[in-house]
Residue, then its C-alpha position, 0 to 999 in steps of 0.5 A: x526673319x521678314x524684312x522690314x519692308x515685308x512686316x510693314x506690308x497690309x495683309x490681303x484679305x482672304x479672297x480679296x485676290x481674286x476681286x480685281x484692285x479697281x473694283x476693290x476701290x470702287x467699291x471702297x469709294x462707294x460705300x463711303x459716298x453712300x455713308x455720306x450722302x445718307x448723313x446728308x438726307x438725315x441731316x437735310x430732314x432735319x432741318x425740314x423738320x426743325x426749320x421753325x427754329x433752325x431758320x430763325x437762328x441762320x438768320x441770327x447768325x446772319x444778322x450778328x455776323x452784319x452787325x459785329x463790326x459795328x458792336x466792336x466799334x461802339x464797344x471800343x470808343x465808348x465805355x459800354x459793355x459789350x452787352x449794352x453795346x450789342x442792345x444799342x445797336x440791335x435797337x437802333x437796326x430794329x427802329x430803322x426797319x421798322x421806320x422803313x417798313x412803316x413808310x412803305x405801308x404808308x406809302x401803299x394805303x395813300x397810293x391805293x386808289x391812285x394806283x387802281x386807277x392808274x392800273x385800269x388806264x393801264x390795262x386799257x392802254x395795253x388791251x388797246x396796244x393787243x388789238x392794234x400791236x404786231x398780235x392783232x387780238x381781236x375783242x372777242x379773243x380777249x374776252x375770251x381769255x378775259x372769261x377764262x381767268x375768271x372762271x379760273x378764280x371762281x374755280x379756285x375759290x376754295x384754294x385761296x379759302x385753304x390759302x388764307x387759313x395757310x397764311x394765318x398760320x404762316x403769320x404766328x410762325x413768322x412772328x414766333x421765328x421773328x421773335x426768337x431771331x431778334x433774342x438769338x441776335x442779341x445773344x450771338x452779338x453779346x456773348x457769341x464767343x462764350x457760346x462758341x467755346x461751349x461747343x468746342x470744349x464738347x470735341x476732342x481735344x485734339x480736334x479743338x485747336x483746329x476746329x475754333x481756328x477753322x470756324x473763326x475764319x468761316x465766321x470772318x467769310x460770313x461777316x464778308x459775305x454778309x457785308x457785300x451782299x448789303x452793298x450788293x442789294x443797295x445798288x439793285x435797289x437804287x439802280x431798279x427802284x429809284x432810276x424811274x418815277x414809278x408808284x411806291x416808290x419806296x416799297x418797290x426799292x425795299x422789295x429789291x433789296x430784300x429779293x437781292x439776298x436770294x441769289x438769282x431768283x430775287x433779281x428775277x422776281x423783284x425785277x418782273x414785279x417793277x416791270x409789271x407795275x410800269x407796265x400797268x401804270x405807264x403803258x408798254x413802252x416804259x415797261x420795256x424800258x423798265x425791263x432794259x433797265x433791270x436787265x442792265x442792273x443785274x448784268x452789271x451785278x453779275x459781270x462787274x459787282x459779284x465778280x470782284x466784290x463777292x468773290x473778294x470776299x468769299x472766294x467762290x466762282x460765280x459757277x459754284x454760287x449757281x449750283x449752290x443755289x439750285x441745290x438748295x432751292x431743290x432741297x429746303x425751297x426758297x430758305x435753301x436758296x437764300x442760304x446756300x451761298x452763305x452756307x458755301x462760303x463758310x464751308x469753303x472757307x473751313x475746308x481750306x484751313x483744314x486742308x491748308x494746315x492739315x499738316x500743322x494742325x493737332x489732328x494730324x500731331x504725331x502722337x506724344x507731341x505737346x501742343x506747345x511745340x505747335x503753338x507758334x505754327x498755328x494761325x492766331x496761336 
């Protein structure tokens, strides 16, 4: 009769003896990635295809994740309903943009003319510091470089025809994916934990406790997130858009607050349009001054405010946060980019519950073991 120790034993499959054991796992190992980085690319050309949805609806998720706290609030100390009260505030947030952007536009069309004209005393201030600088151009070599661009626009002329058509019909998708954001809002702010708990009674019931205790908790690091990168992007704003009296003022602060979203490549983008504006309308030495002012306002975001902000409220190292956002910006562009960190911070956050109560959790509950006699070990049960 076998010992018990010898019947728990795996049998060996027939042959496996003569494949070394490394190469065995090696091989187990590598038809379980490719299982999973195959689930990815699907995964990944989906939300390519359907992003005229898909990115509507993140943004939603983003939007009710910012504003629930104050739903809750207006909810709680006045006597509207939950529905009402997620319609008030998502109105008064669509009157403020809207006012801001109005302003902005307003600012732009007064400001034209001006703007032109302190462009073209710009430009000739720096053609003459390219003549008389440490470069030495003479006039024939600039306008040379002078006929080249144009030659260059003319070339491209029918690129920038293609280019209108593109945006023309970038511009019904913006404002369909605008339009389907604001209902998916309102819907998220109002009745988001009837529509979660539609999609958990879809699971397994085991895996039911886990999984809403899990994605509460990323829902709550979305929330985090969403909240400090709001204080995040108002500093770069302040500190770039409004330290120097530049033109437009007001739409230069907008742009990097709305940039500062996008991780890295925002700052950097939103910083090099405020350096060319102060390098066309004051001349070059505001221009380095503008560019020592951006890049001490975004050292101080990455050394001071991502630090203990952000990675108080995500627990993500500014490490992961680059390669998060290099990976999206790879795969889904400039989307991919902006929601990376997000997407990495809930992630984060659900993985760690799972491995933190793995042990707890009713998937990892021996069989024939009720969920009652769990209950008082489960988080918020």
């Amino acid at each position: 009769m076998p010992s018990p120790s010898q019947s728990a034993r795996t049998p060996t499959p027939p042959g496996a003896e003569t494949v070394p054991r490394a190469l065995r796992v090696a091989a187990a190992w590598s038809w379980r990635f490719l299982v999973i980085a195959a689930a990815a690319a699907v995964i990944v050309t989906a939300l390519r295809v359907s992003s005229l949805v898909v990115v509507p609806l993140a943004v939603a998720a983003l939007v009710a994740a910012l504003l629930a706290p104050a739903v809750q609030t207006l909810t709680g100390r006045t006597p509207l309903r939950r529905g009402a009260g997620a319609l008030v505030v998502l109105l008064v947030t669509v009157v403020v943009v809207l006012s801001l952007v109005g302003l902005a536009a307003t600012q732009l069309a007064s400001g034209a003319g001006t703007m032109r004209a302190s462009a073209e005393e710009g430009l000739t201030q720096v053609t003459d510091w390219l003549q008389t600088g440490p470069l030495h151009l003479s006039s024939a070599q600039l306008g040379g470089y002078v006929d080249q661009a144009r030659e260059s626009l003319k070339g491209s002329s029918r690129l920038l025809t293609s280019g209108l058509l593109t945006v023309g019909t970038s511009a019904g998708h913006f404002l369909a994916g605008l339009l389907i954001c604001l209902i998916a809002s309102y819907f998220f702010l109002a009745e988001g934990d009837r529509i979660w708990r539609f999609f958990v009674r879809m699971l397994p019931r085991p895996a039911q406790e886990p999984t809403n205790e899990a994605f509460r908790r990323g829902w709550v690091s979305l929330g985090h997130y969403a909240r400090t990168q709001v204080l995040v992007a108002g500093v770069d704003a302040v500190g770039i858009g409004l330290v120097l009296r530049l033109p437009f003022v007001l739409p230069l602060t907008l742009l990097v607050f709305l940039s500062s979203f996008v991780p890295i490549v925002g700052a950097v983008f939103s910083g090099a349009v405020a350096v060319l504006i102060a390098l066309v309308t004051k001349g070059p030495t505001l221009a380095l001054v503008m560019l020592g002012i951006v890049v001490l306002v975004q050292q101080i975001e990455t050394h001071v405010l991502q630090p203990f902000l952000m990675g108080r409220a995500v627990a993500l190292h500014p490490l992961a946060v680059i390669a998060a956002v290099a990976i999206g910006s790879f795969l889904l562009g400039i989307v991919g980019a902006l929601f990376a960190v997000p997407v990495l911070a809930v992630a984060n956050t659900v993985i760690r519950y799972y491995v933190g109560h793995g042990a707890d959790s009713d998937l990892a509950r021996p069989p024939g073991t009720t969920q009652e006699a769990t209950a008082a070990d489960t988080p918020g049960g």
